[in-house]
Residue, then its C-alpha position, 0 to 999 in steps of 0.5 A: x498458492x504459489x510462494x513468491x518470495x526466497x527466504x536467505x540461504x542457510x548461513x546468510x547473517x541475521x538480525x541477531x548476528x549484526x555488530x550492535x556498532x554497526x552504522x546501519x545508514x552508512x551501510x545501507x548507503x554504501x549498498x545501494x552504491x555498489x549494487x545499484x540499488x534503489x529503495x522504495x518506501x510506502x508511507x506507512x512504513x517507520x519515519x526512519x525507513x521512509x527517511x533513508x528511502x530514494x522514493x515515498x509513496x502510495x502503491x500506484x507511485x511506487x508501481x510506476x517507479x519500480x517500472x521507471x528505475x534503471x537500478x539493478x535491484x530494488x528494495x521495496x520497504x512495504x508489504x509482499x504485493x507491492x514487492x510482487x508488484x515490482x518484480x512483475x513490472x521490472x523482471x529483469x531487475x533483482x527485488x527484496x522484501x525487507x521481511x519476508x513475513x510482512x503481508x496483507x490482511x486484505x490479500x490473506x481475505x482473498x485466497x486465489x482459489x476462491x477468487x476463482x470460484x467468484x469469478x466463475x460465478x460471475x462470467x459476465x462481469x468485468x473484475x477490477x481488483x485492488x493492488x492489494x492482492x497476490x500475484x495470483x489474483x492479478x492474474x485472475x482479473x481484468x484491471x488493477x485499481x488502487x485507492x488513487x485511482x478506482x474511481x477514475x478507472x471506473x468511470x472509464x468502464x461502459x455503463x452495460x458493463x457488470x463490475x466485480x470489485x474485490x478483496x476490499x469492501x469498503x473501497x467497493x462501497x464508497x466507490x458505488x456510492x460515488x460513481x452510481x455503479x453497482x457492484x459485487x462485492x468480495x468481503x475482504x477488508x483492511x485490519x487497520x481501517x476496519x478497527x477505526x470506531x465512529x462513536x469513538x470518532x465522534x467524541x474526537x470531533x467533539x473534543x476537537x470541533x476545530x479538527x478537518x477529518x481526512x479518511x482512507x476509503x479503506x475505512x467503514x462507511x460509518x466513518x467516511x460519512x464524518x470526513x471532510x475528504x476522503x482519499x487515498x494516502x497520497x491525497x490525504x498527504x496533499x489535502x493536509x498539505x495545502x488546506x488552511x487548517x491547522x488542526x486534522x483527525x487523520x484516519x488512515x495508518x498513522x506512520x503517514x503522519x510523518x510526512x505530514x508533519x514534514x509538510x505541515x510542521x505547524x499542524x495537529x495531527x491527531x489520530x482516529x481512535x479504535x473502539x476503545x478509545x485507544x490509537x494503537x489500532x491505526x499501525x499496521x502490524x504488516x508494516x511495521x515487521x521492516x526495520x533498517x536492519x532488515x532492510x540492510x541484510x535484505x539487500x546484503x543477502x539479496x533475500x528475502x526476494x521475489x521471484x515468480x514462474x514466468x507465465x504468472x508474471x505475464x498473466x498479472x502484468x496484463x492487468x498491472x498494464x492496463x492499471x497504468x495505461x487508464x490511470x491520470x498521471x502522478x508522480x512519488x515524492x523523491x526525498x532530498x540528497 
């Protein structure tokens, strides 16, 4: 597998070394000033980082704003596919990664060389694979999807047209169920979504028979089925923020409840127990490796940072390309000055 992201030269300062004084905002501030930079939060990043953040959204929003930006350098507050994302849209541009060990449970499912094999077994198949994937596998495969947008891009793909869908099993199976289409499915999925437990969730209901349930397709069908609606981050944002409700059982990564709450300050937000009964299966232990302070030094060092040989970013473009040309469009929420 080819490694994409540049650890700190030797001697680059640390975490550990930071003055415990420092006003790491005002520093952050003053770095996106000088090295024109711009910085880019997934929902599912900490409330402080999402604050600070020129941009917050869901993969599909952040892809098309890190091909958007004039910025000389973007900061992506995410995992390592969406900070490869955003080197494969904008090559010119410098991109850092908070943490250079913030992955995917869903991209370490689906090895390239093994996504290979799958796809040799299969040559007249059409491959949609989910963003959340290395730069490796986009190459592999004909379109990207994301949860935002798979089913619209499904819709679009001919009738007599066979369709591999990976790494996530879950978003391959719900979309089945909603378009008809039949699929083969690669059996990867999602640590966080896949720890959400239905007789867990039904005695949340039925604590709470006044709740809304909002669900991640990324979550097992035994859960989708109790939802009132279903869709990506983005759309559970919007669901939770104009739904007359007051009272919602969220199951999708909880860090997500921040913009709810800035949304809805008058909602409940209650979140989608593991099969302990326990919520602290609905933070994402990827995510949650960024800090400001890393954040800060990755755009002091300009590392950790993503860089990729030339051909491989040209082979995953394609498919990033064709994502954006047959995706509706949307647009990420910019924070306030």
């Amino acid at each position: 597998m080819i490694e994409t992201v540049v650890a700190p030269k030797q001697g680059a300062l640390t975490v550990a070394q930071l003055d415990p004084l420092i006003d790491i905002e005002s520093e952050i501030n003053k770095l996106r000033r000088e090295k024109n930079a711009v910085i880019l939060a997934h929902y599912y990043q900490a409330p402080e980082i999402q604050d600070i953040a020129d941009f917050v959204g869901d993969s599909l929003d952040l892809s098309r704003k890190a091909a958007e930006t004039d910025a000389d350098m973007i900061a992506f507050c995410g995992v390592k596919f969406m900070a490869e994302g955003a080197k494969i849209l904008s090559p010119q541009k410098t991109v850092v990664l908070p943490d250079m060990d913030a992955g995917c449970s869903l991209e370490d499912s689906c090895p390239p060389d093994e996504f290979r094999k799958f796809r040799e077994a299969h040559p007249d198949h059409i491959s949609l694979t989910y963003i959340n994937c290395s730069a490796e596998v986009k190459a592999l495969s004909d379109i990207i999807v994301t949860s935002s947008n798979a089913e619209h891009i499904v819709r679009q793909i001919p009738a007599d047209k066979k369709i591999l869908f990976a790494p996530d099993r879950h978003l391959g199976a719900f979309l089945a169920k909603k378009t008809g289409r039949d699929m083969v499915l690669w059996q990867g999925s999602c640590i966080v979504h896949e720890q959400f437990n239905e007789r867990e969730l039904v005695k949340l209901i039925v604590r709470n028979p006044d709740a809304k349930v909002v669900a991640h397709p990324e979550c097992p069908d035994s859960v989708l089925r109790h939802a009132h609606h279903v869709g990506s981050t983005k759309s559970l944002l919007d669901f939770v923020t104009s739904d007359a409700n007051t009272k919602f059982i969220v199951a999708t990564e909880q860090q997500i409840f921040h913009q709810m709450q800035k949304a809805r300050p008058d909602a409940v937000l209650l979140a989608t127990p593991g099969a302990d009964g326990s919520c602290s299966c609905a933070n994402c232990p990827f995510m949650a490796k960024n800090s400001l302070e890393k954040l800060y030094l990755a755009m002091l060092n300009e590392a950790p940072r993503i860089e990729m040989p030339e051909d491989l970013r040209l082979k995953a473009l394609k498919p990033l390309q064709r994502m954006l040309e047959m995706s509706p469009p949307a647009q990420p929420r910019r924070n306030a000055a």
